[in-house]
PAROMAR-661289 format. One record per residue: x, y, z of N, C-alpha, C in turn; residue number from 1. Coordinates in nm, 2 decimals. Atoms other than C-alpha are relative to their C-alpha. Layout:
npx->X, npy->Y, npz->Z, capx->X, capy->Y, capz->Z, cpx->X, cpy->Y, cpz->Z, guti->NUM
...
***
This chain:
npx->0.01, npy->0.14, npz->0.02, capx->0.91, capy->2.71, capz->0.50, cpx->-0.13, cpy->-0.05, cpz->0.06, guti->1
npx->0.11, npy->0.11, npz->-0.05, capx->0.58, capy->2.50, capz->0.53, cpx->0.03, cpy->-0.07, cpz->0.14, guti->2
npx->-0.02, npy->0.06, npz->-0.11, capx->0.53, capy->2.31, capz->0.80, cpx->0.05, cpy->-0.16, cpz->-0.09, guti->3
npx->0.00, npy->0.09, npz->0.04, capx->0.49, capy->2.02, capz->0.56, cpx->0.18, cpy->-0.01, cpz->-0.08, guti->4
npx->-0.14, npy->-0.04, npz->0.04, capx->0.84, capy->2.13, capz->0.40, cpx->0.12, cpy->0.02, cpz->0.13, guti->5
npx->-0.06, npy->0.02, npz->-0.15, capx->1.00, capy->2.14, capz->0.78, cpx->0.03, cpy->-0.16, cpz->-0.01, guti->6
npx->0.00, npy->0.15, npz->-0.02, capx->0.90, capy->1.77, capz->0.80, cpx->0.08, cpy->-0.10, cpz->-0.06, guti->7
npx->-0.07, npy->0.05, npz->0.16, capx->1.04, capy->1.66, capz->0.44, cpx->0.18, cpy->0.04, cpz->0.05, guti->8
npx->-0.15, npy->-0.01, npz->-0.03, capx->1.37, capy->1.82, capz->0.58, cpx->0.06, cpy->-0.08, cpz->0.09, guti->9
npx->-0.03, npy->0.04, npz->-0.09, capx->1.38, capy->1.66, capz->0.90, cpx->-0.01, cpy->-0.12, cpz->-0.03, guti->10
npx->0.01, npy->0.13, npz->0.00, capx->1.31, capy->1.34, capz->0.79, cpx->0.12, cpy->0.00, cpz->-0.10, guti->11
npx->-0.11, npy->0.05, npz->0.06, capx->1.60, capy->1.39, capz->0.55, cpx->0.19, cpy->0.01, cpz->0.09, guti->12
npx->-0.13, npy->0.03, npz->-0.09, capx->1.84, capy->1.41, capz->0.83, cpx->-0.01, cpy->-0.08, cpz->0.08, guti->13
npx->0.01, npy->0.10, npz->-0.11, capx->1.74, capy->1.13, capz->1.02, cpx->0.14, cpy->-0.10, cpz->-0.06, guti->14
npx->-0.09, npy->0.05, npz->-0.02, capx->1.94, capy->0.92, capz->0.79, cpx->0.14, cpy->0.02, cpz->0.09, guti->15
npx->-0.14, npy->-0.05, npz->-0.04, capx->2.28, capy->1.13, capz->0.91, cpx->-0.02, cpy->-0.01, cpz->0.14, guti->16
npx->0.01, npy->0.02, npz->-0.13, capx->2.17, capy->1.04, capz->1.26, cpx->0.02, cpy->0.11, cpz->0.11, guti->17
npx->0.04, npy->-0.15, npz->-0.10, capx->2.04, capy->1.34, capz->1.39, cpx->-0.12, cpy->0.01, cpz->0.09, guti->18
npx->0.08, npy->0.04, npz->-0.15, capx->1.90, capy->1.32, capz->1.75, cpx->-0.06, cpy->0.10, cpz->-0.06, guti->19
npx->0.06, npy->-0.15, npz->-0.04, capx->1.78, capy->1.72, capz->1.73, cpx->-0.12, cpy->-0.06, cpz->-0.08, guti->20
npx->0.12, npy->-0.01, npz->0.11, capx->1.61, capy->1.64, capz->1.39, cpx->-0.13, cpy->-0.10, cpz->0.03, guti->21
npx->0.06, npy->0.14, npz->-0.05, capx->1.46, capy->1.30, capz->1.54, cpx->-0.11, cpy->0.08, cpz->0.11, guti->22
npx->0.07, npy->-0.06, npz->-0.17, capx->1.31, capy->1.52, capz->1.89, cpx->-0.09, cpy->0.11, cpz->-0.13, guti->23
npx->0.05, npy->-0.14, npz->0.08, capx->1.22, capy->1.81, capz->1.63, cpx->-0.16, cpy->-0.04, cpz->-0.09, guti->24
npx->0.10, npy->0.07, npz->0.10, capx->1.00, capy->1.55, capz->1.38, cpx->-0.12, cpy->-0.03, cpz->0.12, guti->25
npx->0.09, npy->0.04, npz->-0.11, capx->0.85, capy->1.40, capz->1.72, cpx->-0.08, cpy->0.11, cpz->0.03, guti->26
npx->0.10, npy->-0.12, npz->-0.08, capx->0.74, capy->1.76, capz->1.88, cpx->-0.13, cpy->0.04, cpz->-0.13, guti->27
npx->0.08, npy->-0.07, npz->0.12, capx->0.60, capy->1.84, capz->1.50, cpx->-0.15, cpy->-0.08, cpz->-0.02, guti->28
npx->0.11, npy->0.08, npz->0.05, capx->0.39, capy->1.49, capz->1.44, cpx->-0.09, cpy->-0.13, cpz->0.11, guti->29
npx->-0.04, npy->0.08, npz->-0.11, capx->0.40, capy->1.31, capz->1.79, cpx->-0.17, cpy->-0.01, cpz->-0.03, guti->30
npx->0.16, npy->0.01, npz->-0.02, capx->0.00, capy->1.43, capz->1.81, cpx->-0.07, cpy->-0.04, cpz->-0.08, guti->31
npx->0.04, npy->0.07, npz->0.07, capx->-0.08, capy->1.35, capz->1.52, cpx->-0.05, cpy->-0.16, cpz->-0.03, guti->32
npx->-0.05, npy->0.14, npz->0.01, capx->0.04, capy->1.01, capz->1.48, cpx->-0.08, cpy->-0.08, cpz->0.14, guti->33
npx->0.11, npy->0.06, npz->-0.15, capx->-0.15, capy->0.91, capz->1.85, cpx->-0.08, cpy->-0.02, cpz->-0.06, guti->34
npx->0.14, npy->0.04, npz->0.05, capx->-0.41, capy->1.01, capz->1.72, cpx->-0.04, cpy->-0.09, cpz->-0.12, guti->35
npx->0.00, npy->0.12, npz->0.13, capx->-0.40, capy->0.81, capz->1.41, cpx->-0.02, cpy->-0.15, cpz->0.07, guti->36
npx->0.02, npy->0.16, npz->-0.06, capx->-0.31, capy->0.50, capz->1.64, cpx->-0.09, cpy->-0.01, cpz->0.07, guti->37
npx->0.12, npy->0.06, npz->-0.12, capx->-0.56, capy->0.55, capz->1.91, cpx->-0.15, cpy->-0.01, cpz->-0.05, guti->38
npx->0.15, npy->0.02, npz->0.04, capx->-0.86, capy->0.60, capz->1.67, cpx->0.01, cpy->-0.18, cpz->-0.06, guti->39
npx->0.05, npy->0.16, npz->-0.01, capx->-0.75, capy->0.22, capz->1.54, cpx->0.04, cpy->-0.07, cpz->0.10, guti->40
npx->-0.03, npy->0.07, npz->-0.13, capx->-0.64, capy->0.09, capz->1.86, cpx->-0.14, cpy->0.01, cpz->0.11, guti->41
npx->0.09, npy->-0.05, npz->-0.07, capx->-0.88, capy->0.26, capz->2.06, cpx->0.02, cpy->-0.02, cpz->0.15, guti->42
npx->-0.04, npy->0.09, npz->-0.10, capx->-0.68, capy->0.16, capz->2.33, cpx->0.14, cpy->0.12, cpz->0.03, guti->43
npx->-0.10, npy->-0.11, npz->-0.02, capx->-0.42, capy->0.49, capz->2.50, cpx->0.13, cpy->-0.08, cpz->0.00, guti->44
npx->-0.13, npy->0.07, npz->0.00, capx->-0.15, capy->0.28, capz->2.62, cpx->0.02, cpy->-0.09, cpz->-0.14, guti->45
npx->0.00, npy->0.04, npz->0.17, capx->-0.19, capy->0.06, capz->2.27, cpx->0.12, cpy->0.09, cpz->-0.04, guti->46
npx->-0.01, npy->-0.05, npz->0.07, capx->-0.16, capy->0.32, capz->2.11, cpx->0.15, cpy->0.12, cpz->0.01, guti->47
npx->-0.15, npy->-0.06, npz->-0.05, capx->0.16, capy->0.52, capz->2.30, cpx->0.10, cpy->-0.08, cpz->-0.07, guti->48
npx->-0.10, npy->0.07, npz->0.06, capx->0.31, capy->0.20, capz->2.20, cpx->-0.01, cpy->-0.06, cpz->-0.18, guti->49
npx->-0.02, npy->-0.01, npz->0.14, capx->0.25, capy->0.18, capz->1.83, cpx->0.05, cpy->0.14, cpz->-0.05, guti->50
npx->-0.10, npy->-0.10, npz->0.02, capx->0.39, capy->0.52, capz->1.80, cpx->0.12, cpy->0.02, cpz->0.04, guti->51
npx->-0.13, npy->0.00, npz->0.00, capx->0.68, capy->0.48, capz->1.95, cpx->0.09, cpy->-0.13, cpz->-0.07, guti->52
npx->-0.05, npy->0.13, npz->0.12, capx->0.70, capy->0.15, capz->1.73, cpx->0.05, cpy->0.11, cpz->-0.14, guti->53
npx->0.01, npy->-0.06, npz->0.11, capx->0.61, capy->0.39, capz->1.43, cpx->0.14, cpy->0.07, cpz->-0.02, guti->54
npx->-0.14, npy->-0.08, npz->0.03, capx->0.92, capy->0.63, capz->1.51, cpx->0.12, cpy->-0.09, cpz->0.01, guti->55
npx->-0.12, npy->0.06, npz->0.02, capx->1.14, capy->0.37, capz->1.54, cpx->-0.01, cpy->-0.04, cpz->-0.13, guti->56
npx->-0.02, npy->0.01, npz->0.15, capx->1.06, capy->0.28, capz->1.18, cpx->0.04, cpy->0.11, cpz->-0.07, guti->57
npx->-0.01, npy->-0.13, npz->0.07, capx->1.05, capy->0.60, capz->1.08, cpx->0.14, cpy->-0.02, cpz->-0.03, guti->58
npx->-0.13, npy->0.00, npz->-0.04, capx->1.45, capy->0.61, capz->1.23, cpx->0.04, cpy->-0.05, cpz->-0.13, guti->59
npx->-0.04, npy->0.08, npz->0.08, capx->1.50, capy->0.33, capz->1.02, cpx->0.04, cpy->-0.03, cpz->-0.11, guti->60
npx->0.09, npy->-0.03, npz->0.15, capx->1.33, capy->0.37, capz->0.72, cpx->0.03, cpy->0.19, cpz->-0.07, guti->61
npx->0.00, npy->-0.12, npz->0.01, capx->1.41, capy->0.74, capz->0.70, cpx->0.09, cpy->0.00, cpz->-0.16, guti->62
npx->0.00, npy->-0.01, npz->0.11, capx->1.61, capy->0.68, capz->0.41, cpx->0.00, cpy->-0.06, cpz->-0.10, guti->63
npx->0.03, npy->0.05, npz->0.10, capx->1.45, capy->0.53, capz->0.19, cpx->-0.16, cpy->0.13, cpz->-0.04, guti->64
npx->0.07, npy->-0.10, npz->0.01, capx->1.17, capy->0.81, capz->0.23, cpx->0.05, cpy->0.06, cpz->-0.14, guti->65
npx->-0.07, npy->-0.04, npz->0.12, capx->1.16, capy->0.96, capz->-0.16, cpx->-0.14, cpy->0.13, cpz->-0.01, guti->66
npx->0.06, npy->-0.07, npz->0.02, capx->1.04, capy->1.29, capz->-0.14, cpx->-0.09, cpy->0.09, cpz->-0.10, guti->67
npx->0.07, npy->-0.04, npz->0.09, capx->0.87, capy->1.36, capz->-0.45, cpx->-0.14, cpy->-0.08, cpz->-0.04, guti->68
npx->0.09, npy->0.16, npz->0.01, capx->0.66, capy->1.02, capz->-0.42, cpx->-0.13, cpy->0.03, cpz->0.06, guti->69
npx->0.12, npy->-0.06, npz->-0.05, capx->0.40, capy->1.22, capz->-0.22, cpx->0.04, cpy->0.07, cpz->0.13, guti->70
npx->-0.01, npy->-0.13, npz->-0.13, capx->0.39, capy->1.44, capz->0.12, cpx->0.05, cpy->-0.13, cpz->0.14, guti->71
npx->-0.08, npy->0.02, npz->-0.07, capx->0.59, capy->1.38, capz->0.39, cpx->-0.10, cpy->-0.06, cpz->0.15, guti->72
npx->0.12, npy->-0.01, npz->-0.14, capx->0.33, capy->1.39, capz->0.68, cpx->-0.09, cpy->-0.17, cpz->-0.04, guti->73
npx->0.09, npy->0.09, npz->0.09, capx->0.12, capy->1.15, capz->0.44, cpx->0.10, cpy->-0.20, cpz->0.01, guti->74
npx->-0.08, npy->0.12, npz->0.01, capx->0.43, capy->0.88, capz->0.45, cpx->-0.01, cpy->-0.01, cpz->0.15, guti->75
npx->0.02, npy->0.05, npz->-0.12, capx->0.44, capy->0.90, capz->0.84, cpx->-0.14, cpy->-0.01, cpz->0.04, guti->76
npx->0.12, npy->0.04, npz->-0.03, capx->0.07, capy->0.86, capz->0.88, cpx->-0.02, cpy->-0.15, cpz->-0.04, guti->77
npx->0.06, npy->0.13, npz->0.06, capx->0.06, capy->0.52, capz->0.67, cpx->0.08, cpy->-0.07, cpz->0.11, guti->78
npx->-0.06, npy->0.14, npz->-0.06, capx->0.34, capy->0.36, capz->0.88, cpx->-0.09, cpy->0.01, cpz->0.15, guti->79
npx->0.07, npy->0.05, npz->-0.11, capx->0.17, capy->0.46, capz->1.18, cpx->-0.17, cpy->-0.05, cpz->0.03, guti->80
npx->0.13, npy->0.06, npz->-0.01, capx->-0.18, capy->0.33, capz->1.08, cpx->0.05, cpy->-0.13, cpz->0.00, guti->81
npx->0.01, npy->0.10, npz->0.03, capx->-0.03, capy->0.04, capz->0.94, cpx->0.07, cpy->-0.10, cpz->0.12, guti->82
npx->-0.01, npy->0.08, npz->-0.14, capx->0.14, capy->-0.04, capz->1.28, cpx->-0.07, cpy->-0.03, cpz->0.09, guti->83
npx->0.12, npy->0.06, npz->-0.10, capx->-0.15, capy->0.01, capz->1.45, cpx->-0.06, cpy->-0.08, cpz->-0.01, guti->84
npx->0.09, npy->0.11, npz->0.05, capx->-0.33, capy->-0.19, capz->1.22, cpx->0.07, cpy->-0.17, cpz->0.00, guti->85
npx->-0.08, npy->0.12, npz->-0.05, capx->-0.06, capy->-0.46, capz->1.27, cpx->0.00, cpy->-0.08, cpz->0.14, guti->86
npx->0.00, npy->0.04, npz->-0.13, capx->-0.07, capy->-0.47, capz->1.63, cpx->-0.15, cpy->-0.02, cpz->0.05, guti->87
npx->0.11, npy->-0.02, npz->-0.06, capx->-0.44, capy->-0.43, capz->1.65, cpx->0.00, cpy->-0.22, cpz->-0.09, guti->88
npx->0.06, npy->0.17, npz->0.04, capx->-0.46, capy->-0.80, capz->1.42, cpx->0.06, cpy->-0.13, cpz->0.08, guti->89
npx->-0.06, npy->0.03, npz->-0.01, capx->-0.18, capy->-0.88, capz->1.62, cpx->-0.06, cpy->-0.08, cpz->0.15, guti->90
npx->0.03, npy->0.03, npz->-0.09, capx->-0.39, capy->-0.85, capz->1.96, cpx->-0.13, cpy->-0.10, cpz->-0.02, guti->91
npx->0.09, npy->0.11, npz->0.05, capx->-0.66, capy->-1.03, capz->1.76, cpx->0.00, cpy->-0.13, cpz->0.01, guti->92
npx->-0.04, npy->0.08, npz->-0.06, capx->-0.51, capy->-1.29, capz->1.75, cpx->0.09, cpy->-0.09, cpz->0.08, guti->93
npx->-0.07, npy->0.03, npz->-0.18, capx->-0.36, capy->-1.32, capz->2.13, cpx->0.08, cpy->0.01, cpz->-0.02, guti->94
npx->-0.16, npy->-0.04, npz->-0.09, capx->0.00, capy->-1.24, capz->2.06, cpx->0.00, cpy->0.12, cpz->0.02, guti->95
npx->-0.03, npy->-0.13, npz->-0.10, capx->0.18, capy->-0.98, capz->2.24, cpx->0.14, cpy->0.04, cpz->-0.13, guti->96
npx->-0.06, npy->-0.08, npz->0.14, capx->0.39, capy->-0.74, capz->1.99, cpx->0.17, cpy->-0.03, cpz->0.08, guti->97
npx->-0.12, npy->0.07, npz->-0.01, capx->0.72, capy->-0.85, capz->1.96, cpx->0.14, cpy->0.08, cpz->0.00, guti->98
npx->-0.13, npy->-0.09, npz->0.04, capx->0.92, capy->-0.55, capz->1.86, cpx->0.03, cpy->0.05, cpz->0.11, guti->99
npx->-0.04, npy->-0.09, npz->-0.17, capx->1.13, capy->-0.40, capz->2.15, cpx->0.09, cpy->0.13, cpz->-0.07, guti->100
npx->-0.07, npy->-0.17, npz->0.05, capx->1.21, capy->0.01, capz->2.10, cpx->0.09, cpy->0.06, cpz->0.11, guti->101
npx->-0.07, npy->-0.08, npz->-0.14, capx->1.46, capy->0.19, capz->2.27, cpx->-0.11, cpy->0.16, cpz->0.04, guti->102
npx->0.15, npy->-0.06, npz->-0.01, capx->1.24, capy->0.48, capz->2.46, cpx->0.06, cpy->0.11, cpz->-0.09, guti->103
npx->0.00, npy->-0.14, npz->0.05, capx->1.19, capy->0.80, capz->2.31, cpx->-0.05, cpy->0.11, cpz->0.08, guti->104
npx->0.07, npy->-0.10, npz->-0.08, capx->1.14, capy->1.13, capz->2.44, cpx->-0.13, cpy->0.06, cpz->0.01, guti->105
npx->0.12, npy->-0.02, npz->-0.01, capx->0.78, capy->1.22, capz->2.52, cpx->-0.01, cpy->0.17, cpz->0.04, guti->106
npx->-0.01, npy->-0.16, npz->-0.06, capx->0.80, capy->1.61, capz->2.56, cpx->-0.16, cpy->0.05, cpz->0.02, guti->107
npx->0.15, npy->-0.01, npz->0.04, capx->0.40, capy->1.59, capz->2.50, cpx->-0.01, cpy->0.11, cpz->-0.08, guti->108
npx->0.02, npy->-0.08, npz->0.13, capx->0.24, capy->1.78, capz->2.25, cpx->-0.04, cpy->0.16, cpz->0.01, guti->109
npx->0.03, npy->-0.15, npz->-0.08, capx->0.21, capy->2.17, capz->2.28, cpx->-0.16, cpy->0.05, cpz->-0.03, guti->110
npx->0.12, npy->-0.01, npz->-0.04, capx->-0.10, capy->2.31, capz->2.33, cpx->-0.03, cpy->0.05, cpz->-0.18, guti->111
npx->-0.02, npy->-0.04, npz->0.18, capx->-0.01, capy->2.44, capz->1.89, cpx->-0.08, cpy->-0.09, cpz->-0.02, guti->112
npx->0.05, npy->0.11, npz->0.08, capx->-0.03, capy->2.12, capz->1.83, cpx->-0.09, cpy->-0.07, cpz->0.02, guti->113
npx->0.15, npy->0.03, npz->-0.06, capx->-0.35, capy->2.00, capz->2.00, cpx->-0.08, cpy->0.04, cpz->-0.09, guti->114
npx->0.14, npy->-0.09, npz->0.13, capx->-0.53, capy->2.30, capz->1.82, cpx->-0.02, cpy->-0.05, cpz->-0.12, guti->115
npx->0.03, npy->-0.03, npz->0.18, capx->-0.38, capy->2.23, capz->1.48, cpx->-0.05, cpy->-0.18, cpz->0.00, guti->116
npx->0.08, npy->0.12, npz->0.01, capx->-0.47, capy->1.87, capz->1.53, cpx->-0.15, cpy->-0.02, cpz->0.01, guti->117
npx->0.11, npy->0.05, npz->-0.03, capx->-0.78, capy->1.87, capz->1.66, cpx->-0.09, cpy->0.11, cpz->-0.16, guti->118
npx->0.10, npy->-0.07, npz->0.13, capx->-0.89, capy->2.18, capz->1.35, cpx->0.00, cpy->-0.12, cpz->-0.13, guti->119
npx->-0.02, npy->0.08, npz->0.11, capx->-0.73, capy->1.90, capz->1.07, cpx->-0.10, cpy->-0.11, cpz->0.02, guti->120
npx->0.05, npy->0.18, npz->0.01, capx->-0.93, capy->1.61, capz->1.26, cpx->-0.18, cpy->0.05, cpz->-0.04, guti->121
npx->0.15, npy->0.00, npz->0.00, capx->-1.26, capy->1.81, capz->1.27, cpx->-0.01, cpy->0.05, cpz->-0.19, guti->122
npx->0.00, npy->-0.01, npz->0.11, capx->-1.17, capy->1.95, capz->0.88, cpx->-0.03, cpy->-0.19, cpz->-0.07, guti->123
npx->0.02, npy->0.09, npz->0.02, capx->-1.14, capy->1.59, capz->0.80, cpx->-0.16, cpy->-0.08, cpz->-0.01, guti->124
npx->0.14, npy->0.09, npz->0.06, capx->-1.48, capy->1.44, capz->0.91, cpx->-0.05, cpy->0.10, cpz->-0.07, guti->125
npx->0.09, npy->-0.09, npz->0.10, capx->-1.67, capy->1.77, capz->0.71, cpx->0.02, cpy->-0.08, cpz->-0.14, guti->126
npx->0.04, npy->0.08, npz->0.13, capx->-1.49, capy->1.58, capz->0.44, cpx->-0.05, cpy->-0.11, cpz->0.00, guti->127
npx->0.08, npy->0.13, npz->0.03, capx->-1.61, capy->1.24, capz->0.52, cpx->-0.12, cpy->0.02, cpz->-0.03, guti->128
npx->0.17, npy->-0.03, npz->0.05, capx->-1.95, capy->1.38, capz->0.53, cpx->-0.05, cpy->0.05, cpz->-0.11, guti->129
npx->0.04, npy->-0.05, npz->0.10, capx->-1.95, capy->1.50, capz->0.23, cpx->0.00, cpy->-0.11, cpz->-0.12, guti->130
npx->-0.02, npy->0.15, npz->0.08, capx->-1.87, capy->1.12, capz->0.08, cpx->-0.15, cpy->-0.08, cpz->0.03, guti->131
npx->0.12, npy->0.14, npz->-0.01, capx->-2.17, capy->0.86, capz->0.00, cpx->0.00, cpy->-0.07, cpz->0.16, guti->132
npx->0.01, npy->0.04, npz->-0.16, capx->-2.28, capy->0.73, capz->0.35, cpx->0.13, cpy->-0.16, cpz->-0.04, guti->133
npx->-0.04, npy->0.12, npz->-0.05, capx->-2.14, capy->0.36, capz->0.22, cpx->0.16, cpy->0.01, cpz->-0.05, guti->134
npx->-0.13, npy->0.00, npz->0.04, capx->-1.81, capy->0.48, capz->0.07, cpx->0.05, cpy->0.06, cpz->0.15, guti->135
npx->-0.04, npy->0.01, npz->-0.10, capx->-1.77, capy->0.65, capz->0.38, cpx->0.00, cpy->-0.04, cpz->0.12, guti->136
npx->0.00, npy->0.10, npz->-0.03, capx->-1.83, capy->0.37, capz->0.58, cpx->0.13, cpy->-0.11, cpz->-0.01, guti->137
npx->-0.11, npy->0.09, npz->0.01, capx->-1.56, capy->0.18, capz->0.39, cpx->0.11, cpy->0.05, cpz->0.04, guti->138
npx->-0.15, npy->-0.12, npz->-0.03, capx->-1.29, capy->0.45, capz->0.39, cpx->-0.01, cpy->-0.01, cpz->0.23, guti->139
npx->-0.01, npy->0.03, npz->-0.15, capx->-1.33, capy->0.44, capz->0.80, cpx->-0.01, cpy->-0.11, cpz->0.04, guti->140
npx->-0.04, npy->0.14, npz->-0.03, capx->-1.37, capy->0.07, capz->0.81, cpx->0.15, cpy->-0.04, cpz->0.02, guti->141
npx->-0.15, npy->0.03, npz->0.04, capx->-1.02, capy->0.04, capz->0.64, cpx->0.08, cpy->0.05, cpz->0.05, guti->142
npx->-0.08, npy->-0.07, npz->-0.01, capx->-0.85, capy->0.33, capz->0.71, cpx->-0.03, cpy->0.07, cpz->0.16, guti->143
npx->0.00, npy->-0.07, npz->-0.08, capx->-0.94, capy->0.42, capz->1.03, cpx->-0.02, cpy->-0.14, cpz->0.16, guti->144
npx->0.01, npy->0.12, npz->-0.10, capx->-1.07, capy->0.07, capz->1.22, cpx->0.08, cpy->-0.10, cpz->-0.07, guti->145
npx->-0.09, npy->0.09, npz->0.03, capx->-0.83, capy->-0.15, capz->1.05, cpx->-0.01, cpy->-0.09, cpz->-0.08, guti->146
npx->0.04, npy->0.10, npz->0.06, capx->-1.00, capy->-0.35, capz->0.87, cpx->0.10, cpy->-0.01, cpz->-0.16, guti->147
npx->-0.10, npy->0.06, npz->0.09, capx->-0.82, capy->-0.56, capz->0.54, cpx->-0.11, cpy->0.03, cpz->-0.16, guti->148
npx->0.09, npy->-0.01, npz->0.14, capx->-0.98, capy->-0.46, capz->0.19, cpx->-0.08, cpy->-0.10, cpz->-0.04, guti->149
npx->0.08, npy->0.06, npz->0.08, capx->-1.06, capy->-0.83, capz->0.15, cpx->-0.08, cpy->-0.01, cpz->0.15, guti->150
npx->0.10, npy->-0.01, npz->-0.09, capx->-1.26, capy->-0.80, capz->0.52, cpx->-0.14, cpy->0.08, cpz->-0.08, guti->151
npx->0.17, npy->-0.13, npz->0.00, capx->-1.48, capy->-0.51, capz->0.42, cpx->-0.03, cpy->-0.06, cpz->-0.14, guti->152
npx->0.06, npy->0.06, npz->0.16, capx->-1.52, capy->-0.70, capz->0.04, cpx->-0.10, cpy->-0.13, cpz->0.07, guti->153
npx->0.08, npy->0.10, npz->-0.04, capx->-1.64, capy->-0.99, capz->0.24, cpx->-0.13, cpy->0.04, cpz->0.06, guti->154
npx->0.07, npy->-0.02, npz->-0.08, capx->-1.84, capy->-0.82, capz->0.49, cpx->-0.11, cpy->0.06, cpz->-0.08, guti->155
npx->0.10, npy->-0.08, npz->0.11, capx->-2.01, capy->-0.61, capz->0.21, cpx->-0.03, cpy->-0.08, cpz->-0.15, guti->156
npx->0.04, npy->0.12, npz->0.11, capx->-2.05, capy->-0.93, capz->-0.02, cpx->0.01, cpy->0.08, cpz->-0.11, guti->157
npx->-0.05, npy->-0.08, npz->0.18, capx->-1.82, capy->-0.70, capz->-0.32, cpx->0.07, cpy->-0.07, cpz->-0.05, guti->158
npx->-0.15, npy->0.04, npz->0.08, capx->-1.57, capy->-0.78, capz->-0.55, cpx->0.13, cpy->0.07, cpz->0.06, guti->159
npx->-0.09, npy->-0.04, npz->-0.02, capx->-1.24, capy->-0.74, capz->-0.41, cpx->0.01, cpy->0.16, cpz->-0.11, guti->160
npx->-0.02, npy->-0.17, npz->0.06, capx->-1.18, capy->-0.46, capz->-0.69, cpx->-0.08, cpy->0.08, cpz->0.01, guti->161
npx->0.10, npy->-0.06, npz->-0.06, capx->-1.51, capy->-0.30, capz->-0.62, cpx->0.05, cpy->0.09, cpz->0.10, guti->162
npx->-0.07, npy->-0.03, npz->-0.13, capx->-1.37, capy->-0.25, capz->-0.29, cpx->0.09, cpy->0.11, cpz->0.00, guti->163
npx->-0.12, npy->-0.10, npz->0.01, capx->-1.03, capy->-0.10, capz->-0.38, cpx->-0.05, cpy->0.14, cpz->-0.11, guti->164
npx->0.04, npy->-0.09, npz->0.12, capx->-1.19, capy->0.10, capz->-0.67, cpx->-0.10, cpy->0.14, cpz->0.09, guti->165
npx->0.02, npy->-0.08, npz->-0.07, capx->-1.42, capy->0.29, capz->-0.44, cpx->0.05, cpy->0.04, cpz->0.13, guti->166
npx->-0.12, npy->-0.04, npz->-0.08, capx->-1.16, capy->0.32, capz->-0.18, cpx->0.09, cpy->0.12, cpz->-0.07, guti->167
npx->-0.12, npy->-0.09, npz->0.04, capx->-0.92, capy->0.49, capz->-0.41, cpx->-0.09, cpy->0.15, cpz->-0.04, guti->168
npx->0.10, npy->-0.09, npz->-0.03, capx->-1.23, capy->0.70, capz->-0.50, cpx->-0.03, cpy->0.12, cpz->0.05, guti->169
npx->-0.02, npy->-0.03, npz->-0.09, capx->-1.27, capy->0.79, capz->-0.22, cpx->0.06, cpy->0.09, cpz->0.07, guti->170
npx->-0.13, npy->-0.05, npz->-0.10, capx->-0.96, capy->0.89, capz->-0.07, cpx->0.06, cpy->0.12, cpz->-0.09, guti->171
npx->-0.01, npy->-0.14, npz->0.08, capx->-0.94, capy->1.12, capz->-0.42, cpx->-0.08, cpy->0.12, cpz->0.02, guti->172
npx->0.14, npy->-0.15, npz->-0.04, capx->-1.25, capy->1.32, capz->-0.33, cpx->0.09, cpy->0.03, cpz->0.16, guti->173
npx->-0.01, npy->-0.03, npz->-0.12, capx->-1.12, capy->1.34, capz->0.02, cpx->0.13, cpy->0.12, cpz->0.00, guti->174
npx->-0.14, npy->-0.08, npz->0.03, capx->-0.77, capy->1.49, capz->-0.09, cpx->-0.07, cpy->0.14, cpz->-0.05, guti->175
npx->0.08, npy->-0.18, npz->0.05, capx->-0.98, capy->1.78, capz->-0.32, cpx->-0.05, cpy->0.04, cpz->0.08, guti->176
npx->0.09, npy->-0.07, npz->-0.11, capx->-1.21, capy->1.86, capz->-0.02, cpx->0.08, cpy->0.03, cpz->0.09, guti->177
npx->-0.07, npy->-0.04, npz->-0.12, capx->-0.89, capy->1.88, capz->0.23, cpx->0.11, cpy->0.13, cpz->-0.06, guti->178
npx->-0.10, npy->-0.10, npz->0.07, capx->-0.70, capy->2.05, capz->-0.05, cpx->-0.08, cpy->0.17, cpz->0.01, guti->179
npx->0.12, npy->-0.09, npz->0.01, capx->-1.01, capy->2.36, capz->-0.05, cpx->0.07, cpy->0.11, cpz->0.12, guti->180
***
């Protein structure tokens, strides 16, 4: 079984309310998912607490997860950027995050998952660098510092679709270069 095929299972027993599977998904993506929040938070404690936001959606949300709709890893990455990126607009402007989680267990991440993280994160930028300096510019604007598609259309005086057009782009070359 994949790792990515591990994940896809474990998230399909969250609905049936399975603690093991819940501790099991965390030890697997816990590092990951930090890191996802703290590159847009930039901020450790932040960012502890938008992952532990993230898995309580997860919890939540677990079944509605439709596994053929794309990769498993790939669905818990968006909610945890998009929480970060929630909370980061959130500290923007001056409120304090409103959702209260019950805690979760923090087993921290094994020294596996460090390695395989930190090899995916440095595979990753080889592919950014291999993207147009301004495409990837945008793709890390958006997807990595938070920014709102029609921000970086503004800020880069484009057309809204411009914007999403070489975003999607983008994020397709990035998939074939991670796929290699």
């Amino acid at each position: 079984m994949t790792p990515e095929d591990e994940i896809e299972a474990l998230i399909a027993r969250l609905p049936l309310g399975d603690r093991a599977a819940f501790g099991r998904l965390y030890d697997l993506t816990g590092a990951k998912l930090h890191g996802v929040c703290l590159r847009v938070l930039k901020d450790g404690t932040a960012a502890e607490d938008a992952v532990q936001e993230t898995y309580v959606k997860v919890w939540n949300a677990a079944g509605r997860f439709a596994p053929g709709a794309g990769s498993a890893m790939g669905w818990l990455v968006t909610i945890a950027r998009n929480t970060a990126i929630d909370r980061l607009r959130a500290r923007r402007r001056g409120e304090v995050g409103t959702e209260a989680a019950e805690a979760l267990p923090a087993p921290g991440a094994t020294p596996e998952a460090v390695a395989e993280a930190r090899s995916e994160a440095a595979r990753i930028v080889l592919c950014l660098d291999e993207l147009d300096p301004g495409h990837r510019a945008a793709v890390v604007g958006v997807y990595l510092d938070g920014l709102s598609y029609a921000d970086l259309a503004e800020r880069r005086g484009m057309p809204l679709n411009t914007v999403r057009t070489w975003l999607r782009r983008s994020l397709q070359r990035l998939k074939e270069c991670m796929a290699r």
